[in-house]
N, C-alpha and C positions, 0 to 999 in steps of 0.2 A: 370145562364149563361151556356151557350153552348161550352164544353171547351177539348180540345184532349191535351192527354197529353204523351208525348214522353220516351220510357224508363218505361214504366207502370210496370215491370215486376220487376223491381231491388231494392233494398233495399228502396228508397227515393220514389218510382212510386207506388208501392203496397201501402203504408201506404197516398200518397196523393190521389192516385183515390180513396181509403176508406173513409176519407176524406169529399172529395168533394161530395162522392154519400151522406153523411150524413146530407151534407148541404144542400142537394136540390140543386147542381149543375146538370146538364146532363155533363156524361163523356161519351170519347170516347178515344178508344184506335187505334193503327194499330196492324193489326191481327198478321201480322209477320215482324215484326220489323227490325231484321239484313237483311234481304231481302231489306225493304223500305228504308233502309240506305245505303245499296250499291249501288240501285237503284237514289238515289240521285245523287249518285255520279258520275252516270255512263250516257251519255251524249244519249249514245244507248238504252235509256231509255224513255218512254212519261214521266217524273214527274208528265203530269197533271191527269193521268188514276191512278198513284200511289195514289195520295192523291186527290181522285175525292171524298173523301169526308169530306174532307174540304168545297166544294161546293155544294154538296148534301146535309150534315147536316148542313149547315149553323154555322158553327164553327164557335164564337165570340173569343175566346181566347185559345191561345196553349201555353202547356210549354213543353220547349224543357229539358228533362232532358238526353237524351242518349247521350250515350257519352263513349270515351274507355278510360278507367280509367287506371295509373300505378301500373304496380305486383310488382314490384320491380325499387329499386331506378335507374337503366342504364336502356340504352333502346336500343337495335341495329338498323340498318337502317331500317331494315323492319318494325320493331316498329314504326319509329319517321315518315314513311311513314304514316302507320296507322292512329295515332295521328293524323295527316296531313288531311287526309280524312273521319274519323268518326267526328273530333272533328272542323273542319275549313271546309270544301266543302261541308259537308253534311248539317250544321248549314247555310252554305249561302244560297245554293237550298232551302232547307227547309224556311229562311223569306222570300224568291224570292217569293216562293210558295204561301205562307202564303198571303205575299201583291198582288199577284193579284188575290186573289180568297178574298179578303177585311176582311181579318181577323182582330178583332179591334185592340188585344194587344198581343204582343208577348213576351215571359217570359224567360226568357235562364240561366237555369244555369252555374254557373262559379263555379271559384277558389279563395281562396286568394292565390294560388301559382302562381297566374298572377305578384303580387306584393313583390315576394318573397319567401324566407326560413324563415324567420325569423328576430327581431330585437330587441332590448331592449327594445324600446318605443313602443306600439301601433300604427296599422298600420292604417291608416285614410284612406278618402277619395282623401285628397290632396297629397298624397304621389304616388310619377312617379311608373311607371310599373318594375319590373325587375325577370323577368319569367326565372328562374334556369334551366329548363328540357325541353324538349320536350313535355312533356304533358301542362306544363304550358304556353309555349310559342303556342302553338295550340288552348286553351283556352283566350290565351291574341291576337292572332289575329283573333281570331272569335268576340270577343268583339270590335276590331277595326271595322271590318265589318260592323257591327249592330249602332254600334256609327256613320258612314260614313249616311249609308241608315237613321238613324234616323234624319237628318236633311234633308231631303227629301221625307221621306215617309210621307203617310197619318198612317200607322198604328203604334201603340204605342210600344215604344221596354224596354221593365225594364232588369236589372240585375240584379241576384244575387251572391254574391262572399263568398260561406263559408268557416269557417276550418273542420279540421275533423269533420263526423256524426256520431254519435253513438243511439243506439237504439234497440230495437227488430227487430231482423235479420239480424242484422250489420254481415259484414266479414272481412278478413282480419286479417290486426294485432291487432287492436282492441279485435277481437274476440279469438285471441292466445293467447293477454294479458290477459283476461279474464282466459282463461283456465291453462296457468303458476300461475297465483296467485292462483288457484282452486288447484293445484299438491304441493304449498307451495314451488315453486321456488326461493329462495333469490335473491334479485336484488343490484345489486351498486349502489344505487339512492338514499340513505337517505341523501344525502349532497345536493344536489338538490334544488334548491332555484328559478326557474325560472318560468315562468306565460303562459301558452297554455290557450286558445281558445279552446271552444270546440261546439259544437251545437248536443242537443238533435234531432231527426229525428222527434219526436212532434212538437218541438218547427220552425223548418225549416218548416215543412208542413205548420205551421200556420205562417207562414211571408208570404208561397207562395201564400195565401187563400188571403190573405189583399191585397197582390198585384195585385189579379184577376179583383178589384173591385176599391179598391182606387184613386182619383182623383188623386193626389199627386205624386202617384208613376210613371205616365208618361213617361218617357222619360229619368231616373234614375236609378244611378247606387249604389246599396248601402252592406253595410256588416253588417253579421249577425252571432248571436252566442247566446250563453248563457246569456250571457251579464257578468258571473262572469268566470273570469279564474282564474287557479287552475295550481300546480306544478304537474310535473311527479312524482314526490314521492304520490303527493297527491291524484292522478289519480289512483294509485295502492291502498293507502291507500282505497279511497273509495269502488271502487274494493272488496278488503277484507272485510271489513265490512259488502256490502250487501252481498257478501257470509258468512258472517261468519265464515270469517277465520281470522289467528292475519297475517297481512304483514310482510313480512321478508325482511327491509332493510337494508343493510348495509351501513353506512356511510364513501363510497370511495367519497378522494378529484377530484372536478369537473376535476382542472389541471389533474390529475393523470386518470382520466377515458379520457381526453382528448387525453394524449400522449398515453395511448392503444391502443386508435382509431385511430391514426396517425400512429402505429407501425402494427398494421394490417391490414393499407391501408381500414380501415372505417372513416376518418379523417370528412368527411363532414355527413355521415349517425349520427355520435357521435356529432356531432356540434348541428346538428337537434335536438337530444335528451336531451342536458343537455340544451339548447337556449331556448330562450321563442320566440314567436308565436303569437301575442296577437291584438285583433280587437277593434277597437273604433266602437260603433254601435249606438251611441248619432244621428247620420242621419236619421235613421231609424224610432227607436222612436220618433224622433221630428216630424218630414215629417208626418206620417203615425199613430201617437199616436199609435205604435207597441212596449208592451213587451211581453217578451218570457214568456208564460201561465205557461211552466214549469221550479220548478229549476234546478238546475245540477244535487244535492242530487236524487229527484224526478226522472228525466232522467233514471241516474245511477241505483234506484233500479228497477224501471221499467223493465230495459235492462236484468237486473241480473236475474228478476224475469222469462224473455222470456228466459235465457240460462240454469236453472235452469227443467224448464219446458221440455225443449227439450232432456233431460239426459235420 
């Protein structure tokens, strides 16, 4: 397949256009990316000279992975602006685009922070939208968009909705947790009893590869992960291990990490961390006979192995 893929550059984009060049797809990237996304945006713009080659190379399939992601959990107006126009104006231009230069399937990544912070039970397919932030609400009306044009367009539109990625060349906090458990940090998480979601960046690549091709996935919106969730204790536990180092947790009660986080105005950041998180992905694999190639274990040391190397 003939396939551009958006965001080539970022943690999830490097490891899918590798990927895909492995499979004997043809990829295609945009040269310069933050340019072609403001250019979306921007009405003082041709779109169709931007992505003339969409219709030059005859691009059958795009995924849209760019997208401005949150550094931290507020956001100021200028942000939730942002948001606004990376993750909503620029995704609509772009299917606009897409469908009339007759692209067959369009592939958009999402969030499950469309449907949430979190809940006790597993978050399904059937469960309503309720987008906490600004990043997730700009993710949850780009999805509306696509869901609108999908019953109307000729060209195919899938979602994907994950939780956290981790992997080789992951950032953020992931990447901090990794390095506090490397320094032998002690954490207040040994009481910790709750269930996260997680998805290796292997394992997302390959849901997005099945999706390229798949009959099934059509016009479908589906969530993905590991398939096994695991506790924050247990996340660090693993952590340690493939460093080899012993985890240092202490076991503070939930309630009592609660009301710390309440007393220093972290009330909702603390909710996040001691809550579970957790995806039903029974859709996925039924639809699409899709399991994740790899396991968490697997994932984890992997990652460990990429951070290790990097030292």
């Amino acid at each position: 397949m003939r396939v551009l893929v958006t965001g080539s550059t970022g943690f999830i984009g490097k490891e899918l256009c590798s990927a895909l060049s492995r499979h004997q797809h043809q990829v295609f990237v945009a040269k310069k990316e933050n340019q072609l996304m403001s250019q979306l945006i921007d009405s003082t713009h041709d779109t169709g000279s931007t992505y003339s080659i969409l219709e030059e190379s005859k691009i059958e399939v795009v995924i849209h992975l760019a997208a401005k992601t949150p550094l931290k959990t507020s956001s100021s107006s200028e942000e939730s602006e942002e948001y606004y126009k990376s993750n909503l104006l620029a995704t609509q231009d772009l299917a606009l685009l897409c469908e009339s230069r007759k692209v067959k399937r369009f592939i958009f990544m999402s969030s499950i922070k469309v449907l949430g912070e979190g809940k006790e039970s597993p978050y399904s397919m059937d469960d309503d939208a309720k987008p906490y932030d600004d990043y997730a609400k700009s993710k949850w009306q780009a999805e509306q968009f696509l869901l609108k044009m999908r019953a109307t367009s000729n060209m195919e539109i899938v979602i994907l909705r994950s939780p956290l990625v981790y992997g080789p060349g992951v950032k953020g906090n992931f990447l901090k947790l990794i390095h506090l458990v490397e320094m032998g940090i002690p954490f207040p998480f040994g009481s910790i009893r709750n269930r996260r979601s997680m998805i290796f960046v292997g394992n997302l690549v390959n849901a997005i590869e099945v999706c390229i091709t798949h009959p099934n996935a059509s016009g479908k919106t589906y969530l993905v992960s590991d398939g096994k969730d695991i506790s924050t204790s247990e996340i660090i536990k693993n952590i340690a291990k493939a460093l080899k180092r012993r985890p240092r947790l202490l076991p503070i009660p939930v309630l009592l990490l609660k009301f710390i986080g309440t007393i220093f105005g972290k009330k909702e950041a603390m909710r996040r961390l001691v809550g579970s998180l957790s995806l039903d992905i029974e859709a996925i694999k039924k639809d699409l006979n899709w399991n994740p190639p790899f396991t968490l274990e697997e994932g984890m040391t992997r990652t460990i192995e990429w951070y290790l190397s990097k030292k």
